[in-house]
C-alpha positions in Angstrom: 219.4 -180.5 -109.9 223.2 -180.8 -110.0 223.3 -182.3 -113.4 221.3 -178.9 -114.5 223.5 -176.4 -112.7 226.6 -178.6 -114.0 225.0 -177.6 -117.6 224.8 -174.2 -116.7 228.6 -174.1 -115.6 229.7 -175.9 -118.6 227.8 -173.7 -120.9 229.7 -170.5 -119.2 233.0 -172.4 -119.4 232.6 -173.5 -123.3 231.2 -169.7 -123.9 234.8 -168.1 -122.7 237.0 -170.5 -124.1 235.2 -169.7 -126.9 235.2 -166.5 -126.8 239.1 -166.1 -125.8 239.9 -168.4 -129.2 238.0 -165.9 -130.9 238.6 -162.8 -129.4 242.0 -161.3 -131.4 240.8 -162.2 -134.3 236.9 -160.9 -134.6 236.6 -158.3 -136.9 233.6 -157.3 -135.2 231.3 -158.5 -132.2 229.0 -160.2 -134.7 231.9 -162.4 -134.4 231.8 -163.6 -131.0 228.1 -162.6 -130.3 227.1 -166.9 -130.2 229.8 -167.0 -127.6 228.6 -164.0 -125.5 225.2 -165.2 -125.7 226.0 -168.7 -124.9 227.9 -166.8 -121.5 224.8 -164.6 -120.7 222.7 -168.2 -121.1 224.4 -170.2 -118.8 225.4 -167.5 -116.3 221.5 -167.5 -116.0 220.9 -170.9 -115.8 223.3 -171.2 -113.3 221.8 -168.4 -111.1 218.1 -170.0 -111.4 219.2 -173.2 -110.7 220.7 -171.6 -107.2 217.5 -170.1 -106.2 215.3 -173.2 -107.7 214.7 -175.8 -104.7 211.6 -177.1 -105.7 211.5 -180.9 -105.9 214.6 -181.5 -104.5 214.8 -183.4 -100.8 215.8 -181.5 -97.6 219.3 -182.9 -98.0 219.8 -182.0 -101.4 218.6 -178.3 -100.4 220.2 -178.0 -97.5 223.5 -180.2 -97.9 226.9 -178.5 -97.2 228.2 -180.0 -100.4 225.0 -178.6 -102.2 225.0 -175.4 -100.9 229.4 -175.2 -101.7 228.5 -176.4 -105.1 225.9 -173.4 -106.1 227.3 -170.9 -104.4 230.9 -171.7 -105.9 229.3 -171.9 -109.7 227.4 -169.0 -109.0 230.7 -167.2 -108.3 232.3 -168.7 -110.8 229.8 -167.7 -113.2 229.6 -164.1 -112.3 233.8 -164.2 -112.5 233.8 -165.7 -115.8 230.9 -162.7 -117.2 233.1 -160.0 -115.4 236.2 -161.3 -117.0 234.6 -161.6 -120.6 233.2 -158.3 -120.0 236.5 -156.9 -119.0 238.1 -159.1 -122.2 235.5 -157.4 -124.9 235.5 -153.8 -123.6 239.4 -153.5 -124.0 239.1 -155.2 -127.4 235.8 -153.5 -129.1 236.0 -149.8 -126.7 234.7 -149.3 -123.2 230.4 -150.0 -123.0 230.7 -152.7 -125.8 230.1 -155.3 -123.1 227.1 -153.1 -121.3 225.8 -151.8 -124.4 225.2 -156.1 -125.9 224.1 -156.6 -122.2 221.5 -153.8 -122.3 220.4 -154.4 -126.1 220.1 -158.6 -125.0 217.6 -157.0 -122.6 216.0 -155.0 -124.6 215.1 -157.7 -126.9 214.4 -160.2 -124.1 211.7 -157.7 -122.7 210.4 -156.8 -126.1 210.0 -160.8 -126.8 207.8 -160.8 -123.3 205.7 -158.2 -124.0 205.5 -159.2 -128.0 203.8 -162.7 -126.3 201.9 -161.6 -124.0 200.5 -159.2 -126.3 199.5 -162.7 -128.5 198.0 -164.4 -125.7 195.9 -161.0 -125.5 194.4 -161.1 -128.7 194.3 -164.8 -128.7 192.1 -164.7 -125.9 190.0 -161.5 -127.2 189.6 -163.5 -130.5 188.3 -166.7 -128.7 186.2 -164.3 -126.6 184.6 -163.0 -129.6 183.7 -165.7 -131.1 181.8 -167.5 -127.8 180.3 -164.1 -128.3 179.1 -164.7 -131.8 178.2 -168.7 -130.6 176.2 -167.7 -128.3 174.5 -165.0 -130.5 174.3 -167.8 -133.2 172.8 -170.1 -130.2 169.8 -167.5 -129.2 169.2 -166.6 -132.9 168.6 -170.2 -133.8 166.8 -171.0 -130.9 164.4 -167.8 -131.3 164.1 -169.2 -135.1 163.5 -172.4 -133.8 160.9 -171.3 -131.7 158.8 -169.4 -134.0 158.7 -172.3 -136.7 157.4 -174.4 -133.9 154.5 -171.7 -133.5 154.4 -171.3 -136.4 153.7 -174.9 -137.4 151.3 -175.3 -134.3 149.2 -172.5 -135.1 149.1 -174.2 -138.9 148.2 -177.6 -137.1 145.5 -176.3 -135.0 144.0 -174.2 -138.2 
């Protein structure tokens, strides 16, 4: 659990410096967009991981040490978005940092709904076709079944 949250952190610490080396010199956001992203990542992974106890032991859940550690990388986390946020505004215009946050959103939510509207049809095709097995099935076996009269009636005359 701490290895993971320590990933998170580390992902939101390589994402700034990245982002401040690259910052002045961005002709655009295009520019910096990895970095943001990279940010927005591990900012998240860092908040699951804080409300993700499953599988760990009482004292892992419950330790003081645990409990610093997430709450300070948490913290630190939200810090490091609020400061990059504050960082791309003044350099690309006030709502640059709200407007990638919304369209990362955006895209996030159309992604959702894009595969769960897959698994949808996936499930209507397979649906479907047990339909048209089991309408194979009971034309076969009515088939079946009348060439067996058939051939009895032809035995017996």
């Amino acid at each position: 659990m701490i290895a993971e949250t320590l990933a998170g952190i580390a992902l939101v610490k390589s994402a700034v410096d990245g982002i401040k080396s690259a910052i002045n010199t961005a002709n655009d956001i295009g520019d910096i967009a990895k970095y943001v992203d990279n940010l927005l990542e591990g900012e998240k992974q860092v908040q699951q991981q804080r409300s993700k106890k499953s599988g760990s032991s009482i004292g892992d859940q419950f330790g003081i040490q645990s409990v610093a550690q997430e709450v300070i990388d948490a913290r630190l986390a939200q810090e490091k978005v609020q400061e990059m946020r504050t960082l791309v505004d003044m350099r690309f215009g006030p709502g640059t940092w709200q407007s990638i946050v919304d369209e990362r959103a955006k895209r996030i939510r159309e992604a959702k709904e894009a595969a769960a509207q897959a698994r949808r049809e996936a499930i209507q095709r397979h649906n479907e076709m047990m339909e048209t097995v089991k309408m194979g099935v009971g034309v076969g076996s009515i088939v079946l079944v009348c060439v067996a009269f058939l051939i009895f009636i032809l035995t017996i005359a």
